[in-house]
N, C-alpha and C positions, 0 to 999 in steps of 0.2 A: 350120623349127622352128615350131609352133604349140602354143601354149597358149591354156585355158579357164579358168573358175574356176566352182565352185558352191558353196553353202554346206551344211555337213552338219551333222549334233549333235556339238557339242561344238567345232566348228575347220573352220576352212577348208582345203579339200582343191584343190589345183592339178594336174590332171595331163598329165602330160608326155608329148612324143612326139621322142625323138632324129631330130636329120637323116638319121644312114645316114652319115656321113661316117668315110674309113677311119681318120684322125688324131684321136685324142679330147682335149679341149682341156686346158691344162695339165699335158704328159708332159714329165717333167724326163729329158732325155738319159740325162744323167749323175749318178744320184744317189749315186753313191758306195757308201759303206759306212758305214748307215744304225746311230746307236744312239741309244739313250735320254742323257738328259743326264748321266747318273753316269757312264757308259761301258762298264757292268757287262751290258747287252746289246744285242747287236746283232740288227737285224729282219730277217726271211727275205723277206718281201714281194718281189717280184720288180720291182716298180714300183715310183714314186712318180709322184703327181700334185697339182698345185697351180693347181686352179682360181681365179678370181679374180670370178668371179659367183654368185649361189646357181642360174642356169638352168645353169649348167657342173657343177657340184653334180649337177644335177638331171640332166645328160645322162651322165655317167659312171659313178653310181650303177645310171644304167638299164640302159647298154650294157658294163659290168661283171661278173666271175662276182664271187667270192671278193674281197671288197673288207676296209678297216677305213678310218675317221679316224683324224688321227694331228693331234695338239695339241700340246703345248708339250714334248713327250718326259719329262714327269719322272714316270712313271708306269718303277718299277724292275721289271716283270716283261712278259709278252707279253700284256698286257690287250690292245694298238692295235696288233697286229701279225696278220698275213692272211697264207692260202698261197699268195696272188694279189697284189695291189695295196693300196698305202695312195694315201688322199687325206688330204693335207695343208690344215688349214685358215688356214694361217699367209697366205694372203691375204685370209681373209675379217676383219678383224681392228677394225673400228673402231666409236667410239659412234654411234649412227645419231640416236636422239631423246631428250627427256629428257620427257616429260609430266608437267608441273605438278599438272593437275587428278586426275589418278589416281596422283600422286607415285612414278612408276616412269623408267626409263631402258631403253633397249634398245640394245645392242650385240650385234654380229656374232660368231660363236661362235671365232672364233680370236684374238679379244680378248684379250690378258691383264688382268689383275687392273689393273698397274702401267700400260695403255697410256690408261687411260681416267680414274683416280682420281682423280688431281688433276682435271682438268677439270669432271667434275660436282663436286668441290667448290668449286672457281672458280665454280660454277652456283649453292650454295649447298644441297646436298645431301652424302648421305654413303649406304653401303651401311652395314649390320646387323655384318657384321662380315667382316675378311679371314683367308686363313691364313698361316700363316707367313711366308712369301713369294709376293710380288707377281709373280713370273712366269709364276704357273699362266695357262692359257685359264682363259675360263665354261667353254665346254663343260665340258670336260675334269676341270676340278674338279668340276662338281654332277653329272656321269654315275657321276661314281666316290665319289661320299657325304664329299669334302674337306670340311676345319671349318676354327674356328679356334678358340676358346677363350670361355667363361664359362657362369654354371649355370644363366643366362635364356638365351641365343643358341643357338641349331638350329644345323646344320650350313650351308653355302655355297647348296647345292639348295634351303634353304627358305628364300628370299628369291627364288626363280623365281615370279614369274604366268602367263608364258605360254612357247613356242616354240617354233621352227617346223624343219618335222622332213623330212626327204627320206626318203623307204620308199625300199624296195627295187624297186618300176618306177617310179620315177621320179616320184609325186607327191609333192606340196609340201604338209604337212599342219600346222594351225598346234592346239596341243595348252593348254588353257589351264585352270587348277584347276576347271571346270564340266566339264571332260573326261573321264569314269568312268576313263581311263586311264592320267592325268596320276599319281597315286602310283607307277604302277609305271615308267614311261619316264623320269620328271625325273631320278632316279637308274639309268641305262638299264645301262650298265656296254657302251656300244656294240655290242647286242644288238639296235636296231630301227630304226636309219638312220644316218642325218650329221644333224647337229642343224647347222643353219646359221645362226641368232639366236635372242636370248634375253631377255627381260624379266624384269626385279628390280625389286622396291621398293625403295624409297630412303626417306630420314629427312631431315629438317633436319640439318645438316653440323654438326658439331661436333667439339671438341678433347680431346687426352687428354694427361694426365702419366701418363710413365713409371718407374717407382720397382723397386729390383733391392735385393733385400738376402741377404747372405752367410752360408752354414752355418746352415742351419737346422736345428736338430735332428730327428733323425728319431719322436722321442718327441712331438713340439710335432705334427707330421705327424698321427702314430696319434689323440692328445689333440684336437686341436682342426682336423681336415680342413676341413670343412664350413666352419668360419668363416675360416679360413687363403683357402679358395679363391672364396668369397663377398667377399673384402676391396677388388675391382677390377673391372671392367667384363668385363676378361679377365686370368685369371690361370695361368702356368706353373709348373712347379719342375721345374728342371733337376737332376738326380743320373746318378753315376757307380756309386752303390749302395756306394760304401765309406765307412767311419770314421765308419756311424751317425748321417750327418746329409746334407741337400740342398745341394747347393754353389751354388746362385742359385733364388730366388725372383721372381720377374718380374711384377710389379703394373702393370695400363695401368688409369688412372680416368680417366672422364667429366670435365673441368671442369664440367659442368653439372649434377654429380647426385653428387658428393664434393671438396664445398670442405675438407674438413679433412684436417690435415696428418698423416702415416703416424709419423711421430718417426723418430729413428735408429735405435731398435730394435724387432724384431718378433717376438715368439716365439721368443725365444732367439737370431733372426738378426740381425746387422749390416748399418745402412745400407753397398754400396758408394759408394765416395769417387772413382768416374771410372765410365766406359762399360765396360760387360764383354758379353766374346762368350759366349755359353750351353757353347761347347767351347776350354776353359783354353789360351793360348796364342796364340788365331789372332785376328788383327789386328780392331780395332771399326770401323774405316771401314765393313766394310759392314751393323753393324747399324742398327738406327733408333736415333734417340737419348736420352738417358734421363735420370737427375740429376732429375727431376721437372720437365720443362723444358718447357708444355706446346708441342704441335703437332696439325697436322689429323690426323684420324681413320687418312689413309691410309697415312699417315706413322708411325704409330706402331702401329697396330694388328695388323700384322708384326711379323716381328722381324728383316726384313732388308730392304735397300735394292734398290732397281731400279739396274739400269749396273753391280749388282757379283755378284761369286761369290755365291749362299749358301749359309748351313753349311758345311763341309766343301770341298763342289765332289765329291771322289774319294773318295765314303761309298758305303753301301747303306743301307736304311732296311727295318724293319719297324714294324707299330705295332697296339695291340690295343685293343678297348672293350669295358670288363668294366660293369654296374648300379653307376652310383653309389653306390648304400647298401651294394656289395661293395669301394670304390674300397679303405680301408685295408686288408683282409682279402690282394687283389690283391699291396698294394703291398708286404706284408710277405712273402708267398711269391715274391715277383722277387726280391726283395732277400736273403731265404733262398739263391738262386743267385749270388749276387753274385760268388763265385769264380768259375764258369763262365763268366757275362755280361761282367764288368768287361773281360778279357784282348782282347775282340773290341769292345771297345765305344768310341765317342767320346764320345758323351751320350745320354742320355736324356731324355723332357718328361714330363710328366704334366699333362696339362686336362682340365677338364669338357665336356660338350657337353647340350645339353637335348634333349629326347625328340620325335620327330619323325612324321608316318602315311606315311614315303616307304618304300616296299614294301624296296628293298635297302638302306636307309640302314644304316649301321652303329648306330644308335641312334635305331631303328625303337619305340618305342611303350615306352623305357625312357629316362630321364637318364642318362648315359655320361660315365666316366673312361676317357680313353683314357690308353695306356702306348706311347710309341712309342721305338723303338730308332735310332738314327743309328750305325752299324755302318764299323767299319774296312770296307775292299774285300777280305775275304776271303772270297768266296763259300763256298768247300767246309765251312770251318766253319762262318760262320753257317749256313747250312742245314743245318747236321748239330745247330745247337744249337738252333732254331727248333721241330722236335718235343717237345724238353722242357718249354721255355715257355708252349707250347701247351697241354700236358698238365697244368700247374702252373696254367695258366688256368680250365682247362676246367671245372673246379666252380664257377664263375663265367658258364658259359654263354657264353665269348670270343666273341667275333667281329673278324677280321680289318681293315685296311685293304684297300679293293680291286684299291689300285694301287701297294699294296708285299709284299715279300717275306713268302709265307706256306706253311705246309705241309698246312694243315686241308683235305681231303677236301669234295667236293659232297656226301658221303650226310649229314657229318656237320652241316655249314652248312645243310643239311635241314632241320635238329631244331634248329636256332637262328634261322632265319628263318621266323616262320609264314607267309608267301606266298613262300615262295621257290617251291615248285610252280605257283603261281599264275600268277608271273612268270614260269615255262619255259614255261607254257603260251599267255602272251599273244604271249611272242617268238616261236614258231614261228609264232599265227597271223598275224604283220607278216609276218613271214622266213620265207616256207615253204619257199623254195627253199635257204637258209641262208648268203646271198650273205654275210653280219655273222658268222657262226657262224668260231669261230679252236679252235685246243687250248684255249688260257685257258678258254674256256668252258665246253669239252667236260670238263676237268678239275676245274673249282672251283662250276661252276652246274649243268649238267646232269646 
């Protein structure tokens, strides 16, 4: 094996020359009977592989046809699935540096959220913001446009500065915001390699209370959005879409930038008086915890704990981002469905996200209320009820999540992403051979 390195515009490029050797490094025997983490699919991939270097990375990719990465599995449709081989990044997994002077951290792309947080806060930093739950990968979240929640924070992808990316022969190419191509790859949608680390910026570490308050009217919603969702750092509303009001409100503040106190009432809601799961019923151990009780940022900034289930565990999930200045408009035509919806439903969230120049971002060059569904396991309906949501979106200009269940057409995601052509056309020139290219693709981008 020999390697070189040169310097190009925009990133450095390494390329690669495989041994020749017949066993390619990390092939897992016996990978069983591979699915995502809901359960709800299972991947055709014929392989699995689980390198433990970015040079195994880098010789697999090369001596591979038909490949994908494959990340934390919670991605509910065939985004990370191949008619050939997945490579699993679940070895590449740890914080590598934290750089002081350029206030960034860089971790290995099979990191999750939950494996690295505490410890750059132990360092005295913090990331921008998490999603939901801490067991996403980087990759895997900023490829696929994951958020988390408030109406200043970008999605997870815009807190990337740099990284570093394996093509498809086998060079090592490191992609950094001076890179004309960085918009459209940070959120790539595993269309132009194996991303094998990544750089974020970071902030001075700080702490948040959490504050939940009950039945929020849906009139207080329509009346006063804007200010209702501006009232915390990051803020949710959980509904079920019945009886005309929000059954949790989910307020996380800064200690450092909202010393005053919320009261026990909020717009017609009631402080809760204990810890509440966003889905009526299922036990609080494993969310973060709340009562206004502050904790570090990583800790609260989710809404569910590392070591346990979250949400659901045996859900499906969809979720949609309509223009904020559409967000009440949106949420009164879902809620118009509420008979249809409610029967197939666990919960619902509603957040903000702010407006972002990442080419597929779901809230690409507009501020975004997303609407996302946490769905009983019953496929054949929800996907038979997912066209009409769509259609009830769609004078809104929807646009999907990328790595949940959705029915919207590529011609149509056309006319709602202005570079989505741009993007088909960069991927093929990485990929010409189309070793990344899966159905997913063929179906919802091209």
């Amino acid at each position: 094996m020999k390697t070189t390195s040169m310097i190009v515009t925009g990133g450095l490029v390494v390329p690669f020359s495989a041994c020749g050797r017949q066993v390619l490094p990390g092939l897992v025997e016996d990978p069983g009977t591979r699915q995502n983490w809901a359960g709800n699919y299972t991947y055709q991939a014929e392989r699995l592989y689980r390198p433990g270097t970015v040079e195994e990375v880098q010789e697999l990719v090369l001596e591979l046809g038909k490949q994908k990465a494959l990340g934390s599995r919670h991605c509910f449709n065939n985004i990370a699935d191949s008619p050939g081989s997945q490579i699993t990044t679940s070895g590449l997994n740890r914080m590598l540096s934290v750089d002081e002077a350029n206030m960034t951290v860089t971790v290995e792309a099979g990191a999750r959220y939950g494996d690295f947080a505490e410890e750059l806060h132990d360092r005295g930093y913090a990331l921008h913001n998490l999603a939901s739950l801490p067991h996403i990968t980087v990759a895997g979240a900023c490829a696929t446009g994951t958020h988390g929640s408030g109406v200043e924070n970008g999605n997870l992808a815009t807190a990337v500065v740099s990284f570093d990316l394996v093509r498809p022969d086998g060079e090592l190419v490191t992609i950094d915001r001076q890179h004309p191509d960085f918009p459209a790859v940070v959120v790539g949608l595993g269309a132009f390699g194996i991303v094998t680390r990544m750089t974020l910026e970071v902030q001075p570490t700080f702490e948040v209370r959490q504050h939940i308050y009950n039945n929020l009217p849906l009139t207080s919603v329509v009346d006063h959005f804007d200010t209702i969702m501006s009232a915390g750092y990051s803020v949710s509303l959980f509904t079920d879409w019945l009886d005309g009001n929000v059954s949790e409100v989910w307020i996380k503040r800064r200690t450092d930038r909202h010393a005053e106190e919320l009261g026990g009432e909020y717009y017609g809601a009631l402080a809760a008086t204990e810890n509440m799961h966003p889905i009526a019923g299922l036990s609080t151990e494993a969310v973060s915890d709340q009562m206004g009780r502050p904790g570090p940022w990583y800790d609260r900034l989710p809404h569910f704990r590392m070591g346990f289930t979250p949400s659901a565990g045996e859900e499906l999930q969809s979720e949609y981002f309509v223009p904020r200045e559409n967000a009440v408009e949106a949420i009164l035509a879902i809620e118009a469905l509420a008979d249809e919806v409610n029967p197939l439903l666990l919960i619902s969230e509603i957040r903000t996200i702010a407006a972002d120049g990442l080419w597929m971002s779901p809230a690409y060059q507009r501020d975004s209320v997303a609407l996302h569904f946490t769905w009983k396991q019953q496929e054949p309906e929800v996907l038979a009820l997912l066209p009409k949501i769509e259609e009830t979106l769609a004078p809104f200009a929807v646009r999907p999540h990328w790595g949940k269940l959705f029915t919207i057409n590529a011609a149509t995601l056309r006319q709602r992403y202005p570079k989505l052509d741009d993007f088909v056309t960069l991927a093929k020139r990485y990929d010409p051979e189309e070793k990344f290219h899966n159905t997913y693709l063929d179906n919802r981008v091209w």
